[in-house]
C-alpha positions as CSV (number, residue, x, y, z in Angstrom):
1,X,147.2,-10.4,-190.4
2,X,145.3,-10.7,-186.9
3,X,146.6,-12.9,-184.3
4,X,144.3,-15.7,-183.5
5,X,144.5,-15.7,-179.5
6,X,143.4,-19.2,-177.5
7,X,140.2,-18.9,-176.2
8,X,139.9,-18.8,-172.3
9,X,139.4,-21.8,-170.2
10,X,136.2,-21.6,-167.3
11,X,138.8,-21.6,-164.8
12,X,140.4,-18.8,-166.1
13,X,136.8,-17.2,-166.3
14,X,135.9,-18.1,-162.9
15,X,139.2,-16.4,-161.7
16,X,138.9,-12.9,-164.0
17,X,135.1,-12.8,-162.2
18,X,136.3,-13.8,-158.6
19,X,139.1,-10.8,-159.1
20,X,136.4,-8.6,-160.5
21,X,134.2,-8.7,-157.5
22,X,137.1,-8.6,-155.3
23,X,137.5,-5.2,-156.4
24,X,134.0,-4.2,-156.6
25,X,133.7,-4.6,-153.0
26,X,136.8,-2.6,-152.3
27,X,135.9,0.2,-154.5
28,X,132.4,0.0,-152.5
29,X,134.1,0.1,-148.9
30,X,135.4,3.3,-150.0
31,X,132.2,5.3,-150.1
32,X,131.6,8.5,-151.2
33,X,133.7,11.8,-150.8
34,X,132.3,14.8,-149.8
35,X,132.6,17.4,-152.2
36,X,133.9,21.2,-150.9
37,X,131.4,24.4,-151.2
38,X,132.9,25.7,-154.5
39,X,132.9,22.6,-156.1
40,X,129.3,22.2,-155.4
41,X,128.2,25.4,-156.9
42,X,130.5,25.1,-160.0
43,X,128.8,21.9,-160.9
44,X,125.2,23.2,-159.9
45,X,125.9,26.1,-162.4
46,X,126.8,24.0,-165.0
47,X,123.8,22.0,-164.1
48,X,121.5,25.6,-164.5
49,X,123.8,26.5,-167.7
50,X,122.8,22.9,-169.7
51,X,119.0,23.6,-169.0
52,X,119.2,27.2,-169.7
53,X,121.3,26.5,-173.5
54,X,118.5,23.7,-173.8
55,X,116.1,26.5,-173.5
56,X,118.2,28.3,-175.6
57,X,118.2,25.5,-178.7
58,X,114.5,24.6,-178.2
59,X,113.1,28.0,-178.7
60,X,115.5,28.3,-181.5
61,X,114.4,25.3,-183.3
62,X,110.7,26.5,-182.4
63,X,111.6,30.0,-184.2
64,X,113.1,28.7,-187.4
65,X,110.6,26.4,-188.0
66,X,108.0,29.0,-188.3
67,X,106.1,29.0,-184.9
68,X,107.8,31.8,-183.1
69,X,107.1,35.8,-183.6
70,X,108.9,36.8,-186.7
71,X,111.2,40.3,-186.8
């Protein structure tokens, strides 16, 4: 059976938004971290590794379809 919950009121709205951008500014005042060295080249490898297995996919697709050189 589901539980029929009362709807809210605008007040309650108008206090769940007021809350909501209360913390949207304080998440904004933190700003951004820096990241360290490593961290920037593992994700710019991954970055390099998704384009290269795109690659990879396309030209296999682009093979078994018929268009490629056959062995």
């Amino acid at each position: 059976m589901v539980r029929q919950e009362k709807p809210l009121t605008v007040i309650e709205i108008a206090g769940l938004l007021e809350e909501h951008a209360d913390d949207r500014t304080r998440i904004n005042q933190l700003g951004r971290k820096h990241l360290s060295f490593g961290l920037r080249g593992l994700i710019w490898g991954l970055r390099i590794y998704v384009v290269l297995m795109i690659v990879a996919v396309i030209a296999n697709i682009w093979q078994s379809v018929g268009f490629g050189p056959h062995g």
